[in-house]
C-alpha positions as CSV (number, residue, x, y, z in Angstrom):
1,X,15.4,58.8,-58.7
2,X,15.5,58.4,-55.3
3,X,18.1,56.1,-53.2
4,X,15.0,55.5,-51.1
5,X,15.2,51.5,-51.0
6,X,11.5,52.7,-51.7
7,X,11.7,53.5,-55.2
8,X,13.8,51.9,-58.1
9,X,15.6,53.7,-60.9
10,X,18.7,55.3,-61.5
11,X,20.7,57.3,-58.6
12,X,20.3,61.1,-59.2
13,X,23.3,63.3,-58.3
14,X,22.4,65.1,-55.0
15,X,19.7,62.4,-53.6
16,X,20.7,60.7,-50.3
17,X,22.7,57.4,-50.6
18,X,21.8,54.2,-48.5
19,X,25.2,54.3,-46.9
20,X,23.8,57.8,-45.4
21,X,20.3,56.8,-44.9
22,X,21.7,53.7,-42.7
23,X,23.9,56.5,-40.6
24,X,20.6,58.1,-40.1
25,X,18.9,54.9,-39.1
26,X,21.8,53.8,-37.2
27,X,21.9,57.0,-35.3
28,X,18.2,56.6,-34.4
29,X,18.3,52.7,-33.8
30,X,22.1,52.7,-31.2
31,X,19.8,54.5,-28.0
32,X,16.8,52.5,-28.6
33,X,18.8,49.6,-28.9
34,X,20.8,50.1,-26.1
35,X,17.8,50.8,-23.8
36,X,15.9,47.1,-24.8
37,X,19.7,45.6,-23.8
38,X,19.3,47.4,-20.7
39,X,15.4,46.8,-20.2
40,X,15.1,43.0,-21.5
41,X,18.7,41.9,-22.2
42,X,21.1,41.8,-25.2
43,X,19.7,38.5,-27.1
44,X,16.2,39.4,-26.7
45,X,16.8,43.0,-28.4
46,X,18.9,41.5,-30.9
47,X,16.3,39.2,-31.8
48,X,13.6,42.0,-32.1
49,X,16.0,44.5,-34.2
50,X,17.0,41.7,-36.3
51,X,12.9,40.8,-37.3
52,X,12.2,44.4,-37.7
53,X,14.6,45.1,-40.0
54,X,13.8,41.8,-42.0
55,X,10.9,42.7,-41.9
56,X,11.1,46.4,-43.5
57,X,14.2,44.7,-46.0
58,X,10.9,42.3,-47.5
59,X,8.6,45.0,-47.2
60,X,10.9,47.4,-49.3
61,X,11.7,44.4,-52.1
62,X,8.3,44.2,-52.4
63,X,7.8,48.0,-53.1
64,X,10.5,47.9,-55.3
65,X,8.8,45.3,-57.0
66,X,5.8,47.2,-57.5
67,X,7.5,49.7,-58.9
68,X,9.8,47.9,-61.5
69,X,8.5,48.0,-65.2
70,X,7.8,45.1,-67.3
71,X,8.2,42.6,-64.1
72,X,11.3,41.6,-62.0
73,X,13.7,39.1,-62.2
74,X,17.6,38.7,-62.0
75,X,18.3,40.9,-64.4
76,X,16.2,44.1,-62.9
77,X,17.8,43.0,-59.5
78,X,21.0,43.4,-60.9
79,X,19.8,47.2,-62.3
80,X,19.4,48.3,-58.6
81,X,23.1,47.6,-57.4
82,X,23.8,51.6,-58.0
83,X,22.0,52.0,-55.3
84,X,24.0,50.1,-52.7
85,X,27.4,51.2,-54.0
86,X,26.8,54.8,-54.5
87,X,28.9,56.6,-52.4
88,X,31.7,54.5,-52.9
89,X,29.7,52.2,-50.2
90,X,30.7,48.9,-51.7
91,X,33.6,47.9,-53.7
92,X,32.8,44.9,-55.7
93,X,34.2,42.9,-57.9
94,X,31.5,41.0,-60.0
95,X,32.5,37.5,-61.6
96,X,29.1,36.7,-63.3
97,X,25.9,38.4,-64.2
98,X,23.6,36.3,-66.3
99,X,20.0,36.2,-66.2
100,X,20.2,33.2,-64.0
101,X,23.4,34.0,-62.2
102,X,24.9,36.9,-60.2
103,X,28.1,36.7,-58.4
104,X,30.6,39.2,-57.2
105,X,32.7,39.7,-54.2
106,X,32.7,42.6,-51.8
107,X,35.8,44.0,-51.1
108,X,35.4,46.7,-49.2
109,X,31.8,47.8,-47.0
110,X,31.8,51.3,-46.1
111,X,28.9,50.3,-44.2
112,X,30.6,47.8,-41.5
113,X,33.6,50.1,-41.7
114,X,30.6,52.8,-40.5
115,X,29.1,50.7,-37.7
116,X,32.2,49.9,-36.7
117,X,33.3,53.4,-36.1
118,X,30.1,54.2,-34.6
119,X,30.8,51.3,-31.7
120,X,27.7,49.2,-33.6
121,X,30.0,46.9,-34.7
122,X,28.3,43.9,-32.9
123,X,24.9,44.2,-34.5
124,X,26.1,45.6,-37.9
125,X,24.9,42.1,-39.5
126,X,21.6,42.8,-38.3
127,X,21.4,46.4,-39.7
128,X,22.6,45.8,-42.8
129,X,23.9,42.3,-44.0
130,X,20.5,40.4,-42.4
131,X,18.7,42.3,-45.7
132,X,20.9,40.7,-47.9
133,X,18.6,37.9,-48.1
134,X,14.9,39.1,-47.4
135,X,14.6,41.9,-49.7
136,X,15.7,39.7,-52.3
137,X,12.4,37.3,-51.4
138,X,10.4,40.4,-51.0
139,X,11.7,41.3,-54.5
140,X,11.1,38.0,-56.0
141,X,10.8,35.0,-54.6
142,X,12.6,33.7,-57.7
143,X,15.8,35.2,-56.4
144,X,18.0,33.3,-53.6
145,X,21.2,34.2,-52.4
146,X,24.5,32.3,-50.8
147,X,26.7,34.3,-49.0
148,X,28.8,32.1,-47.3
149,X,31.0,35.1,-45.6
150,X,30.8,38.7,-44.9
151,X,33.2,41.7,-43.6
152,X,31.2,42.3,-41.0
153,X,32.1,39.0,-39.7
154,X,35.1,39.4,-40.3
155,X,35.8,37.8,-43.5
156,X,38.4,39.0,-45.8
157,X,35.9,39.8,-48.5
158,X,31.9,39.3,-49.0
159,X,31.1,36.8,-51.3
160,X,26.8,37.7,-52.7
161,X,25.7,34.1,-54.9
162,X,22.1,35.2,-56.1
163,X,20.9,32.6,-58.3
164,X,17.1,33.2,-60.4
165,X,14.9,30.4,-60.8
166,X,11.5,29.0,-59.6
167,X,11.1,28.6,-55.9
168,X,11.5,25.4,-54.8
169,X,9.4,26.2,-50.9
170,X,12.4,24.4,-49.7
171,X,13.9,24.8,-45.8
């Protein structure tokens, strides 16, 4: 299998992890970046990184989606957390995973530690912690998440509440 966020399954010895696809994407997304700050200003390129890359988070739950046997829910969410962590990306430390529950913390994030040290630090949160939420959605609308606090923000640890259950069409 692929780490693609394209394609669910198992991680495969020798296939690109996300933490490396992100370095790649990061890579290719600092110049452009910098060149909107320059052109239109900081706020108005962080807005229109941070909808692009909700919107390709919601379009890759979605694929995912399509892709996942017998249906998704909590449970086949859960199944694709090798994918994030491979690499030693993430260490977590996971406190409950039910069918209607899935908590952990994050203790260390390879990936703020890597925009960090590529001088991204200050949108970090919209390359990789604003997907936190919409692939979930794109995924299964079933699926929210609380995340109260991140690394990237400076936070001692990451805390990821998904919860599974029928969408209320709430906020």
């Amino acid at each position: 299998m692929s780490s693609s966020p394209e394609q669910p399954g198992p991680v495969l010895e020798g296939e690109i992890g996300i933490l490396a696809r992100r370095r790649i994407e990061a890579e290719i997304i600092a110049p452009i970046y910098e060149e909107m700050c320059a052109r239109i200003g900081k706020e108005a390129a962080q807005e229109i990184l941070g909808t692009a890359i909700r919107k390709a988070a919601f379009r890759a739950g979605r694929s995912f989606a399509g892709k996942t046997p017998g249906g998704t829910d909590l449970r086949s969410f859960q199944d694709l957390q090798p994918l994030w962590t491979q690499d030693d990306a993430l260490e977590i430390e996971v406190e409950e995973a039910t069918d209607t529950s899935f908590r952990y913390q994050v203790t260390r994030c390879r990936y703020a530690e890597m925009y960090r040290e590529m001088g991204l630090g200050e949108i970090g949160h919209l390359l990789s912690c604003n997907r936190d939420f919409v692939f979930p959605e794109g995924y299964n609308d079933d699926i929210s998440l609380d995340r109260p606090q991140t690394l990237m923000e400076g936070a001692p640890c990451c805390i990821f509440r998904y919860s599974y259950g029928p969408a209320t069409g709430g906020s």
